[in-house]
VOGU-3710 file (C-alpha; in Angstrom, 3 decimals, decimal comma):
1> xxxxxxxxxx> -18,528/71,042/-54,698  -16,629/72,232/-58,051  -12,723/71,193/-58,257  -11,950/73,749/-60,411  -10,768/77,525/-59,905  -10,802/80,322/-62,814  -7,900/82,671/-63,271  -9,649/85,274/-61,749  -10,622/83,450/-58,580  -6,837/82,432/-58,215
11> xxxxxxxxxx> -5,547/86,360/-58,593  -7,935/87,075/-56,358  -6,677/84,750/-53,122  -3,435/87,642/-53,501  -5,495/90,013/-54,697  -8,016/90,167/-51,979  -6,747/88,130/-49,116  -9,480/89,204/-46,361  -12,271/88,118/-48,426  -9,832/84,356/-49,772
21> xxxxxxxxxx> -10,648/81,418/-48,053  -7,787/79,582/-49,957  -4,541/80,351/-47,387  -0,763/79,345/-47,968  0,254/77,041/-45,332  3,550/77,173/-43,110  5,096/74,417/-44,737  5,292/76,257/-48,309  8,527/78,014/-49,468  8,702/81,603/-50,801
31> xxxxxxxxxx> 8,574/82,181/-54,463  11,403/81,527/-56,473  10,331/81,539/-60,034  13,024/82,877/-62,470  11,356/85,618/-64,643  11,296/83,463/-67,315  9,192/81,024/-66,070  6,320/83,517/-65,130  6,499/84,468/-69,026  5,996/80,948/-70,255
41> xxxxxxxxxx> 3,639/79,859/-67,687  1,586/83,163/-69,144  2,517/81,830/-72,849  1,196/78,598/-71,921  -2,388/79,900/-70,697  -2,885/82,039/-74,096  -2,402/79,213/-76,246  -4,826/77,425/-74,078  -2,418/74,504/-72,684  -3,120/72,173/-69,014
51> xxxxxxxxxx> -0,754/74,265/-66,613  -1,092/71,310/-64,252  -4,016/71,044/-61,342  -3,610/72,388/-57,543  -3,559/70,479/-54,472  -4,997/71,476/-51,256  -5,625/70,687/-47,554  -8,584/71,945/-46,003  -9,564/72,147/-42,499  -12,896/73,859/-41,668
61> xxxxxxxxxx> -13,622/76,154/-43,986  -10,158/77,230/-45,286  -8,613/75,514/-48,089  -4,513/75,271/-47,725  -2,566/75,438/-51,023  0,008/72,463/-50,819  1,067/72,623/-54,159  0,869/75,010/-56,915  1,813/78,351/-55,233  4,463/79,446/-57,991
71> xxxxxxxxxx> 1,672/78,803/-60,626  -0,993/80,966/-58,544  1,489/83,914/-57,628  2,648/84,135/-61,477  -1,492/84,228/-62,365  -2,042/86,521/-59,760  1,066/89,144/-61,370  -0,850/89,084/-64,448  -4,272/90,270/-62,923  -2,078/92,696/-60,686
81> xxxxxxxxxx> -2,761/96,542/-61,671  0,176/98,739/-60,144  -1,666/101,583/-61,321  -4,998/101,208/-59,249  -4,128/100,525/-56,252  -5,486/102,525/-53,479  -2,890/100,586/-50,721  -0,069/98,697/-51,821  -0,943/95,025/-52,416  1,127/92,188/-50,768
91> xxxxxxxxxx> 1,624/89,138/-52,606  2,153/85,643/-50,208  5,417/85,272/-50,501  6,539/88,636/-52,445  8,439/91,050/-49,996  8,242/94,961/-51,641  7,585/95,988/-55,313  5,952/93,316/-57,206  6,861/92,552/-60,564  4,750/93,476/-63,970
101> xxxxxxxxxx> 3,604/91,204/-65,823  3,407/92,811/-69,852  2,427/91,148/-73,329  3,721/92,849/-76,833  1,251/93,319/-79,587  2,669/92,149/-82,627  6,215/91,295/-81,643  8,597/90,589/-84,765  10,382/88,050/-83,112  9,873/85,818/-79,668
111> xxxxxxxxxx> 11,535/83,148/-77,734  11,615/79,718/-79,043  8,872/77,322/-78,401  6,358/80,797/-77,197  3,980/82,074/-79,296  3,883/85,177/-77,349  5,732/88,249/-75,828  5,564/88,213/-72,391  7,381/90,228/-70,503  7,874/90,633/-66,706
121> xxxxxxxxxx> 9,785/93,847/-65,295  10,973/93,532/-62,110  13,063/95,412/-59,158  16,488/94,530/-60,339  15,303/94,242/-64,350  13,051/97,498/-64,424  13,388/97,034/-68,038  13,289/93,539/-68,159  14,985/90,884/-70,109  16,154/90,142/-73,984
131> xxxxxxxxxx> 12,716/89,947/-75,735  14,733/86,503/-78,282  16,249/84,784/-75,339  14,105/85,857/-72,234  16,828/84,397/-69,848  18,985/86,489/-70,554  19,582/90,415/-69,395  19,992/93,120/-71,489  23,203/94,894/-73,350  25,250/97,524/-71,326
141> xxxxxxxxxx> 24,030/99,734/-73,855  20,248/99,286/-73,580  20,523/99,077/-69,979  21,324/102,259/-70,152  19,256/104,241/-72,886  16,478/101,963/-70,685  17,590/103,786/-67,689  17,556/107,698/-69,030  14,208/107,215/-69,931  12,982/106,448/-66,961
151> xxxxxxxxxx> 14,515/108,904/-65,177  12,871/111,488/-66,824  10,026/110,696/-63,847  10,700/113,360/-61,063  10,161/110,196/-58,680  13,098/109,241/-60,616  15,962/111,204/-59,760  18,829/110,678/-57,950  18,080/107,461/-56,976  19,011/103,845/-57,542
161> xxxxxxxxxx> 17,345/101,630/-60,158  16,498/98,825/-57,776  14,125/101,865/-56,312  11,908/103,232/-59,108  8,510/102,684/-59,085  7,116/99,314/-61,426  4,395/102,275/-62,360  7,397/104,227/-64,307  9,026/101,492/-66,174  8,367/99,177/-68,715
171> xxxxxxxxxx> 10,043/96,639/-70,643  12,673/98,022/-73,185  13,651/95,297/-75,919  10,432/94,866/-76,948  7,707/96,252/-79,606  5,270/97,448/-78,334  3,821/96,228/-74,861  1,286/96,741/-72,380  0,572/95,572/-68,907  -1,467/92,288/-69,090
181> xxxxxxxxxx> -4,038/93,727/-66,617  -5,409/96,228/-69,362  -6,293/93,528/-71,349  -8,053/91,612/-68,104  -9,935/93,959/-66,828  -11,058/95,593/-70,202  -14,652/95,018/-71,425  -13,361/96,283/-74,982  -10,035/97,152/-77,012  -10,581/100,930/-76,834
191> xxxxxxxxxx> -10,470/100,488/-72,808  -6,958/99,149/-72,891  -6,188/102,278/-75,393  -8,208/104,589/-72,509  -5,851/103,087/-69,821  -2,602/103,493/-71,624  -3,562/107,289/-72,321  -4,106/107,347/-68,470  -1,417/105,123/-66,729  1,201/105,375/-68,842
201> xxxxxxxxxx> 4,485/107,866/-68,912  5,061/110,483/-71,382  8,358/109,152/-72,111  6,954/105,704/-72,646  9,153/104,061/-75,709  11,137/100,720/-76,661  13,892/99,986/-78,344  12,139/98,207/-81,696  8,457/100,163/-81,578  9,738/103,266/-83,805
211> xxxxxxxxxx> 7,773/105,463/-81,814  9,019/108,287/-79,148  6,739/108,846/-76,515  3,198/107,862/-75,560  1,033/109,720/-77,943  2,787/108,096/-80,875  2,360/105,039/-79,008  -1,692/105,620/-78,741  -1,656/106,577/-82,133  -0,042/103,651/-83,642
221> xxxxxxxxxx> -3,041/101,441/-81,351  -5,578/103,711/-82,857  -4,842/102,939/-86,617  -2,206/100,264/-87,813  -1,937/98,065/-84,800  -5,502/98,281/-83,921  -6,165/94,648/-85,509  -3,576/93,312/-83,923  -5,214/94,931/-80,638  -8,601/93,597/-80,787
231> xxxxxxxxxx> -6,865/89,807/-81,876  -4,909/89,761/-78,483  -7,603/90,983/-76,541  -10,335/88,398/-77,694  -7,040/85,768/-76,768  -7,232/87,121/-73,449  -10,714/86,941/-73,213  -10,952/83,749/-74,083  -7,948/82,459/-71,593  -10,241/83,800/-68,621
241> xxxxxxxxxx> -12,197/81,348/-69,135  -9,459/78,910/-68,760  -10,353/77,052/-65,104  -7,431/74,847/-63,158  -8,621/71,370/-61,827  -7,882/70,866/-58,079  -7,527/68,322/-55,687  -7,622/68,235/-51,431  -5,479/65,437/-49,657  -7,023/63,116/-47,279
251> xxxxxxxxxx> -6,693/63,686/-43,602  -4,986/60,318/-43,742  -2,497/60,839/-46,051  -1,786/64,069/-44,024  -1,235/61,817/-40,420  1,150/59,725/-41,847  2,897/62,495/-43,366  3,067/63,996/-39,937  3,923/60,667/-38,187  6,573/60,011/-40,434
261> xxxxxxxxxx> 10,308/61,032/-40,783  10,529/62,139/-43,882  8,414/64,411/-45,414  8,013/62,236/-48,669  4,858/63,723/-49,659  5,899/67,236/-49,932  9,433/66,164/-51,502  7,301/64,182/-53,913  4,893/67,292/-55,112  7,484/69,390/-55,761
271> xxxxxxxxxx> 9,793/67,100/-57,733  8,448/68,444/-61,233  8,752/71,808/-60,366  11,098/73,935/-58,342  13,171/71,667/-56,089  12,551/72,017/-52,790  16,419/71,810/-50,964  16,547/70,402/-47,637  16,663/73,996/-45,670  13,368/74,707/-47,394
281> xxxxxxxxxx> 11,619/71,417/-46,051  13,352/72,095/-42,787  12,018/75,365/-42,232  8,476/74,261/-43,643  8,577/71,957/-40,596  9,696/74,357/-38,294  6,733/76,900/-39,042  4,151/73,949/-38,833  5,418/73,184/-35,360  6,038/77,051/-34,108
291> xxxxxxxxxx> 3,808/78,809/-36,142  4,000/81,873/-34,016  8,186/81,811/-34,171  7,675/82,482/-38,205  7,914/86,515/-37,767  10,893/86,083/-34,817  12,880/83,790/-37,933  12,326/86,221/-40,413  13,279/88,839/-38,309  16,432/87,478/-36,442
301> xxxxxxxxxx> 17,891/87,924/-40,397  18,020/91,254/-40,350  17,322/91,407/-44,122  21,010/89,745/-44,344  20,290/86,326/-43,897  17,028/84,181/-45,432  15,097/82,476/-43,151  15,983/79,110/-44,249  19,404/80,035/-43,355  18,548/81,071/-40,252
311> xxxxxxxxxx> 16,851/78,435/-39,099  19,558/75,890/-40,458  22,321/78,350/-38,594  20,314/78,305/-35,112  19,579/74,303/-35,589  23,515/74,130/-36,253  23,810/76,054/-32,769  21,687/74,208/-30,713  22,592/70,808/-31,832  26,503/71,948/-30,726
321> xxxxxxxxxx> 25,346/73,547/-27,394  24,208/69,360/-27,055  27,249/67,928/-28,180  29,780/69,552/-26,198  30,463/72,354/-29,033  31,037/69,944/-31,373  30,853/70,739/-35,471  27,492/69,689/-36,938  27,426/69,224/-40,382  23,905/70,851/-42,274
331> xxxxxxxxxx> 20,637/69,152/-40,695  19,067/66,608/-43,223  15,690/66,656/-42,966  16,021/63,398/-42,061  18,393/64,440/-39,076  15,858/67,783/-38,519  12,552/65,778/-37,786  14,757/63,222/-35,918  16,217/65,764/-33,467  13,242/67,915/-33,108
341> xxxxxxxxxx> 11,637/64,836/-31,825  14,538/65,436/-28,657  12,900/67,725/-26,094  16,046/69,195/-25,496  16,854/69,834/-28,637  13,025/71,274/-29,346  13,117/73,255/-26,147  16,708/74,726/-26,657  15,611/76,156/-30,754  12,379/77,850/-28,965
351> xxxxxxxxxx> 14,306/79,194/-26,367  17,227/80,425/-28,495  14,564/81,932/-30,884  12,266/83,100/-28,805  14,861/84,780/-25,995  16,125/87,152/-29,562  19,822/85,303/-28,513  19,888/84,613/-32,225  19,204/88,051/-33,384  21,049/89,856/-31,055
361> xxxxxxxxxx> 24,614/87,394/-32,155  23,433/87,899/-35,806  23,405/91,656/-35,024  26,834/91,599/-33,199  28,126/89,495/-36,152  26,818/91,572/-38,897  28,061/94,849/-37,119  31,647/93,190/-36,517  31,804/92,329/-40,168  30,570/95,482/-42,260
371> xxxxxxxxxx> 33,494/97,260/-39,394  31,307/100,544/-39,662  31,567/101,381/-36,213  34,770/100,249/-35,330  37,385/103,033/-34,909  40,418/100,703/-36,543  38,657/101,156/-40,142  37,786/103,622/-42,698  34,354/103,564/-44,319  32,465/100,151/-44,217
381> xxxxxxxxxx> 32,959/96,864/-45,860  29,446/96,635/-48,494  26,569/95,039/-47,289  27,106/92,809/-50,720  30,022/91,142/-49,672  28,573/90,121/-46,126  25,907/88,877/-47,801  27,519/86,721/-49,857  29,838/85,697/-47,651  26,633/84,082/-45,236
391> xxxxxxxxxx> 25,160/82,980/-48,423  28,269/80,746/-50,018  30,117/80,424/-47,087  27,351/79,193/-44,195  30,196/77,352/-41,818  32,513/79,997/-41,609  29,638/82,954/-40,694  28,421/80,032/-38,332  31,770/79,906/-36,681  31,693/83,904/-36,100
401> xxxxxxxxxx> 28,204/83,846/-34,016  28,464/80,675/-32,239  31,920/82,144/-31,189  30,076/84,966/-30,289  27,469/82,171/-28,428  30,276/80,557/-26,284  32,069/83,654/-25,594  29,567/86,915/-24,643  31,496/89,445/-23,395  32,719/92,916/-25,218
411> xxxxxxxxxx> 34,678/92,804/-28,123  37,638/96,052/-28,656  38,336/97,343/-31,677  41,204/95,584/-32,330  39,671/92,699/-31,764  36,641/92,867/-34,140  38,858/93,906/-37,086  41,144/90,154/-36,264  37,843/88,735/-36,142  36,961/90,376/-40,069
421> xxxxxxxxxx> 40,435/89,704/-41,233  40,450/86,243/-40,301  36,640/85,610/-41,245  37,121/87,477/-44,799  40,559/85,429/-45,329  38,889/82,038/-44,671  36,127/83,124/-46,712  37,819/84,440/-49,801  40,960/81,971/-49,641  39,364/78,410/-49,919
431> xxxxxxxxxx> 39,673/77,266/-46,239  39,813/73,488/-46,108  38,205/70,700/-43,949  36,286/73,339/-41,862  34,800/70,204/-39,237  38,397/69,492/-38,163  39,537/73,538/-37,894  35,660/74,012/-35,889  36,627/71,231/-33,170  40,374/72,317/-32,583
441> xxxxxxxxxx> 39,326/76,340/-32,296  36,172/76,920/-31,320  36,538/76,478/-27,755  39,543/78,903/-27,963  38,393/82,036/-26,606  41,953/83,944/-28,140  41,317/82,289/-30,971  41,058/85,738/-33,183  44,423/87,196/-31,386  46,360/84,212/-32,652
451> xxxxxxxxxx> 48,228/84,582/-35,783  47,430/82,906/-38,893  50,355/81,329/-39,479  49,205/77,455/-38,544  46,391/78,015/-40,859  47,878/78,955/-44,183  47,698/75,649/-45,840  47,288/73,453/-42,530  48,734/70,479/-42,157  50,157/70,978/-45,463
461> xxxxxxxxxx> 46,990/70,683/-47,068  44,178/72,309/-45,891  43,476/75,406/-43,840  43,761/78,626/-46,031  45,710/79,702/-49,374  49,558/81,350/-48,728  48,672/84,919/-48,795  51,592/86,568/-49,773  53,209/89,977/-48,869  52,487/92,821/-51,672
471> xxxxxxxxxx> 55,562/94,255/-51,660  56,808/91,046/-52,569  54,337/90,663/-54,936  54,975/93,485/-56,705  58,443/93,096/-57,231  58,121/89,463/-58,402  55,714/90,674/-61,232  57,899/93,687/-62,155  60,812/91,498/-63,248  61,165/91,788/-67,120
481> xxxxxxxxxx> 61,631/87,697/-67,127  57,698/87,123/-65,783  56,336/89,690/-68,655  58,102/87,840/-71,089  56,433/84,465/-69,571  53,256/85,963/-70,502  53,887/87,577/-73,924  55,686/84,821/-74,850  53,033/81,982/-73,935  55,346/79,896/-71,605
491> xxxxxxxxxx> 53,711/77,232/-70,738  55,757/78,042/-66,979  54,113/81,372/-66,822  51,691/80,568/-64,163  54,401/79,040/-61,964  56,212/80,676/-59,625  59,952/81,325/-61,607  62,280/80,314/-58,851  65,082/82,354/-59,852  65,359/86,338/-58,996
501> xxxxxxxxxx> 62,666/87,453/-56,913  61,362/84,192/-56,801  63,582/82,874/-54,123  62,664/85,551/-51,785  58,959/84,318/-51,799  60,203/80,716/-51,132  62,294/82,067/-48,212  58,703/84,122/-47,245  56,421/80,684/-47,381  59,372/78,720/-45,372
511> xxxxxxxxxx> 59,784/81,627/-42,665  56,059/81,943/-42,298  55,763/77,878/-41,639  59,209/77,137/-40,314  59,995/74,385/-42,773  61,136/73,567/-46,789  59,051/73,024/-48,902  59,644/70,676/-52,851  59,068/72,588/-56,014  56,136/71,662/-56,891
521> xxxxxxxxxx> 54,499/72,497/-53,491  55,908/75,957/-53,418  53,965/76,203/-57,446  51,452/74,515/-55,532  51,512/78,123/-52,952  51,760/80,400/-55,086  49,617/79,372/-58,152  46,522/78,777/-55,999  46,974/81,932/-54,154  47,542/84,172/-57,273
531> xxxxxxxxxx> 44,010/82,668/-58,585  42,130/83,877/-55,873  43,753/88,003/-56,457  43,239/87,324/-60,013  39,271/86,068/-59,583  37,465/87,079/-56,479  35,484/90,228/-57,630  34,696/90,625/-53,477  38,517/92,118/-53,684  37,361/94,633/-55,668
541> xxxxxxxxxx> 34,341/95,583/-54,187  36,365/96,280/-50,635  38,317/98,278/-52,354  35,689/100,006/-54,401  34,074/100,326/-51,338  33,140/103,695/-50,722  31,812/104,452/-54,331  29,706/100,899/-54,261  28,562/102,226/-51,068  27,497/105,733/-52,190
551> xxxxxxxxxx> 26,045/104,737/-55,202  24,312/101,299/-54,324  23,046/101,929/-51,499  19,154/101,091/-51,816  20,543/97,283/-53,644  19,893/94,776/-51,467  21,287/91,294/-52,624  18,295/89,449/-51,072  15,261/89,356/-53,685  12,573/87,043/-53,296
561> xxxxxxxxxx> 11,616/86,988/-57,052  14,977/84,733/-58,177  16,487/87,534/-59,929  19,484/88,799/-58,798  21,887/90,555/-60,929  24,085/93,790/-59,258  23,263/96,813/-60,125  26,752/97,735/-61,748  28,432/96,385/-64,524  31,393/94,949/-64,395
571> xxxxxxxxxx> 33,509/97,202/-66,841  36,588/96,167/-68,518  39,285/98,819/-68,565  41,424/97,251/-71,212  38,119/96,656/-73,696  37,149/93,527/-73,785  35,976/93,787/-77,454  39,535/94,509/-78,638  40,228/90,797/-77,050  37,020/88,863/-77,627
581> xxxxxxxxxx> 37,093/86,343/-80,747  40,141/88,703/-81,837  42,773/87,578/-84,188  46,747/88,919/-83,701  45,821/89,318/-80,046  48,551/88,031/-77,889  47,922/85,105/-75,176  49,332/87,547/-72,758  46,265/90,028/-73,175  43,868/87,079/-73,142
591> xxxxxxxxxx> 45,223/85,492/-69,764  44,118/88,729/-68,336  41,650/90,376/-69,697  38,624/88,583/-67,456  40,553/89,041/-63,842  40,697/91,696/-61,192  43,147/93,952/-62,353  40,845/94,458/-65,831  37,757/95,154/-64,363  36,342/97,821/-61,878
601> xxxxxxxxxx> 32,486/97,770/-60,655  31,038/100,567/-62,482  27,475/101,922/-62,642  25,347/101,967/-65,903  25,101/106,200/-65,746  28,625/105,929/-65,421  29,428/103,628/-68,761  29,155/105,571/-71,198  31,078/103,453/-73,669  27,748/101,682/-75,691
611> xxxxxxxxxx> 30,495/99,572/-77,570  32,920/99,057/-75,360  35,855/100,134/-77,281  36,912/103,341/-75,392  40,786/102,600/-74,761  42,034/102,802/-70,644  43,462/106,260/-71,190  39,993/107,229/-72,207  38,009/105,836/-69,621  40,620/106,441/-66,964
621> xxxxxxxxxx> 41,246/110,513/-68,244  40,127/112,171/-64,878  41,175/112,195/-61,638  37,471/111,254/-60,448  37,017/108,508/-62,970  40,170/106,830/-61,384  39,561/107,109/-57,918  36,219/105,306/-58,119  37,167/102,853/-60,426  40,313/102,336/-58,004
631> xxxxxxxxxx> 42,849/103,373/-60,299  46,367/104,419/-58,335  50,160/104,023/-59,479  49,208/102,217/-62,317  48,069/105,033/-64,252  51,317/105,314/-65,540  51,075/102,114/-67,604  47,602/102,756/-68,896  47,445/106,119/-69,898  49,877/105,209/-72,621
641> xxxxxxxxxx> 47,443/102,834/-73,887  44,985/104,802/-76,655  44,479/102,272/-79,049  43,816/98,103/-79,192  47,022/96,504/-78,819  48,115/94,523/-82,686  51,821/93,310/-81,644  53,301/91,633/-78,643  54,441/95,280/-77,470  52,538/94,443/-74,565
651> xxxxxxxxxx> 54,458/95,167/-71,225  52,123/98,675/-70,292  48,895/96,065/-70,510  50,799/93,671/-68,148  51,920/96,028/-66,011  48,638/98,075/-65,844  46,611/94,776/-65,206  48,987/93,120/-63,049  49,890/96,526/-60,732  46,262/97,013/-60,394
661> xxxxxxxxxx> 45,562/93,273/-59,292  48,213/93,909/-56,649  46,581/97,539/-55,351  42,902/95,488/-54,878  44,840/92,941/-52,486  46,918/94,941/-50,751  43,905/97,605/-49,503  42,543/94,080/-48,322  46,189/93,499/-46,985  46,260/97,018/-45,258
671> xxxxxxxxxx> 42,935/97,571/-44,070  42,552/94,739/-42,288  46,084/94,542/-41,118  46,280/90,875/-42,246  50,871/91,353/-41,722  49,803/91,625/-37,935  48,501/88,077/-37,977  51,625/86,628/-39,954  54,476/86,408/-37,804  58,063/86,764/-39,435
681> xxxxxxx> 61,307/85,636/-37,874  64,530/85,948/-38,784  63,656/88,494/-41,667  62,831/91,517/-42,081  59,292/92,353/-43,205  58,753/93,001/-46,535  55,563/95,776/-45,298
//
């Protein structure tokens, strides 16, 4: 028997899956590659270096790929044809359109340590990376000019980017490319010219080629670039003859792994290449156990959550249900193949997977947090920002549906939107020692009715961040004495000044808890709050909402290729190029300039400013322009803003910036009625 595999016959196990007898097993991961790594792993098999040997279990006739899958997907992109495929082809682990693999013929320039151009396009890069630093995404500005082209394809228009076809893009910053596979399957150079007369666009142009569409393209293959053809192709012949050694693991070795309690063999494989976190191994347990309740994980997600999240989430659940609804901290593997050893434990995950319990609470979550069918709300909060919060912020979504678990009966209106308000404050204001707060509440069935007062800054140290009134806000950071603060570079400016307006948000913080409160606490309140309405971009996107909504609504967060930029930019209103590595700019425009009140999600159609030196009247001259980008009251400061800003006549920047940092929190404020859950006494309401 030979241990070694061509290219070819590894593309072909993805390829051609009914006719493979080399299978992924349950206990691999996904893909998670960065882009980057499939181009150097392709640089790497040009120039003819090892790319490391596979390693398999086999039983009967099947051979299971333990390690190596990353290296076999990113071989089997570059054999992959987009253009000849009769029924779309599935990759193992590769959920929708599947990257493109490309190679430039005679680049001018090329990332350190390569020796070639590759280049892989994929669903969120349709024009793929810088071609000098292939880590990195492209300008604004090329994004863009990438982005007219291809929507010159009638498939094209009027939709999202994250939906064109990989047949009508290409790589931009680059030379002049083609799709690896021409070179593969051709039996001479003039076939790959034959197939880029037949596959590719009309518009089909980069950035650096100096040529507009495709003919020019073919022409320039025909004559001066035909030597530099024929070179490439004869490396690409020669690199399919390049085999990979390959190993198969003793039954033995696979016992003990099974025996044992730690899955050291599969830990160990991986070390040198993608790590492997603990919800990865977890989940590659829990498919080689219950291989048939693979498609009921992946589905229970409802393409919100991954299902290594899901199964740490229902593990979490069941292992509470045991322990008298206890907190459970994230299942080491360790603590995974030690519980699943517990019949109850084992029986209670089937039975809450199997029954759909967990799918129908992720549902009821999900539906409760995106509040677009509840009557309370208008519009619906992004998909985005639920996503992310279940991605960054697993304990708190956890604390939603196993709610939800203890407590099954309808939720009202009312209700649901003290169940968002709460989950999005704890979320979004740095809630502290969570296992405490989950053992004190969540047997609490009124917990959501309650008002929120305890848990801004519990115990005087945990708990959530003082969110403060708006109107209060807003008069605090009109006061001519904070400007100056700012344009004058106090190094007090990001305390709270105690005197004027100031003491009315030290009376708010002790009416709110009922007690006083040192200096330094109260700078303690108000400086940690004001960093979270000055940082967290979800802010914006709530109040963005209904343009991010309209316009994004094909992105899903969730790619399985590790490549997940937005599909907006995040535009600065006051340039950030008139700040950037600036001399006679004042510290009162840089303290700003990268915070919520200076940027507005915007897409690429949309920016039309290449440089990035259009002033805020400019960009903020219609009516439509500032109602998407969320522009209100604050117009007034920056529409007298035409031109970069040379003295420390400041105060419309400040004001702009600040006023609109204010706005994004209090449609947070508003919409989710957070004053309802923070009871005043003794005062009135500053609402």
């Amino acid at each position: 028997m030979k241990y070694r595999f061509t290219l070819e016959e590894i593309a072909n196990w993805q390829l051609y899956p009914a006719d493979s007898f080399v299978e992924l097993p349950s206990i691999q991961r996904g893909f998670v590659w960065k882009p980057k790594q499939v181009e150097d792993l392709w640089d790497s098999i040009l120039r003819g270096f090892p790319i490391g040997s596979l390693l398999f279990s086999k039983t009967g006739d099947k051979l299971h790929l333990m390690d190596g899958q990353q290296r076999a997907t990113s071989i089997f992109l570059g054999h992959f044809n987009p253009y000849m495929v009769e029924s779309p082809v599935k990759a193992w682990t590769i959920k929708g359109e599947l990257p493109v693999v490309w190679i430039n013929i005679k680049p001018e320039n090329w990332p350190d340590r390569s020796k070639y151009l590759v280049r892989l396009t994929t669903r969120s890069h349709p024009w793929g990376y810088q071609a000098r630093e292939n880590n990195k995404t492209l300008r604004v500005s090329e994004k863009k000019k990438a982005r007219d082209l291809f929507e010159i394809h009638p498939d094209n228009k009027n939709i999202g980017y994250t939906s064109f076809k990989n047949t009508t893009t290409f790589p931009y910053d680059a030379w002049f490319p083609l799709p690896l596979c021409f070179f593969i399957e051709s039996n001479t150079p003039q076939e790959i010219i034959e197939k880029t007369r037949r596959f590719l666009p009309e518009y089909f142009c980069t950035s650096k080629g100096g040529f507009s569409n495709k003919e020019e393209f073919i022409n320039k293959l025909e004559n001066e670039l035909n030597s530099a053809l024929v070179e490439l192709w004869q490396t690409v012949m020669s690199a399919k003859d390049l085999c990979v050694l390959y190993n198969i693991i003793e039954d033995r070795v696979l016992n003990e792994e099974n025996e044992g309690e730690n899955p050291t063999l599969f830990v160990r494989i991986n070390s040198s290449g993608t790590t492997l976190t603990g919800d990865d191994l977890n989940y590659s347990i829990y498919k080689s156990l219950f291989p048939e309740g693979k498609q009921l994980i992946e589905s229970a997600g409802l393409d919100f959550v991954e299902p290594t999240q899901v199964l740490s989430l229902a593990t979490s659940i069941v292992a509470s249900d045991l322990e008298d609804n206890s907190y459970i901290r994230k299942l080491t593997v360790r603590d995974f193949q030690r519980r699943i050893k517990n019949k109850d434990f084992k029986n209670g995950l089937a039975n809450l997977i199997e029954s759909k319990e967990l799918k129908e609470r992720f549902a009821q979550a999900i539906d409760i947090l995106s509040c677009k069918n509840n009557s309370l709300f208008e519009g619906e909060v992004p998909p985005v920002i639920i996503k992310q919060l279940i991605r960054k912020n697993q304990d708190i979504f956890l604390f939603l549906v196993y709610w939800l678990h203890c407590f099954q009966y309808p939720v009202s209106d009312e209700i649901k939107l003290k169940i968002v308000a709460k989950t999005y404050t704890f979320s979004w204001f740095n809630f502290g020692n969570f296992p405490d707060f989950w053992n004190e509440k969540i047997s609490n069935p009124n917990f959501w009715s309650e008002p929120l007062n305890e848990l801004l800054w519990w115990n005087n140290q945990d708990g959530v961040d003082f969110l403060t009134e708006p109107k209060l806000l807003r008069k605090y950071y009109a006061q001519s004495k904070v400007f100056e603060m700012f344009r004058d570079e106090s190094p007090q400016r990001w305390k709270l000044l105690l005197n004027g307006i100031g003491e009315e948000v030290v009376k708010f913080y002790e009416n709110v808890k009922k007690e006083s409160y040192t200096v330094d606490k109260i700078d303690d309140f108000f400086s940690e709050f004001v960093g979270k309405i000055r940082h967290n971009k979800s802010l914006i996107l709530l109040a963005q909402r209904n343009y991010i909504n309209s316009k994004f609504g094909d992105y899903n967060q969730m790619e399985d290729i590790e490549d997940t930029n937005v599909p907006w930019d995040w535009d600065h209103i006051y340039p950030s190029e008139w700040v950037y590595r600036k001399q006679y700019c004042n510290q009162g425009i840089k303290d700003w300039n990268n915070t919520n009140g200076n940027f507005r999600a915007l897409a690429l159609e949309q920016n039309r400013s290449e440089r990035n030196i259009e002033s805020p009247k400019s960009r903020l001259d219609t009516e439509e322009k500032r109602e998407l980008s969320f522009v209100k009251d604050e117009w007034s400061y920056w529409q007298n803003i035409e031109d970069r800003l040379w003295d420390d006549n400041i105060e419309n920047h400040f004001q702009g910036i600040t006023s609109r940092m204010i706005n994004i929190y209090e449609k947070f404020w508003n919409d989710f009625k957070i004053g309802e859950l923070i009871i005043l006494q003794n005062v009135e309401k500053n609402d």
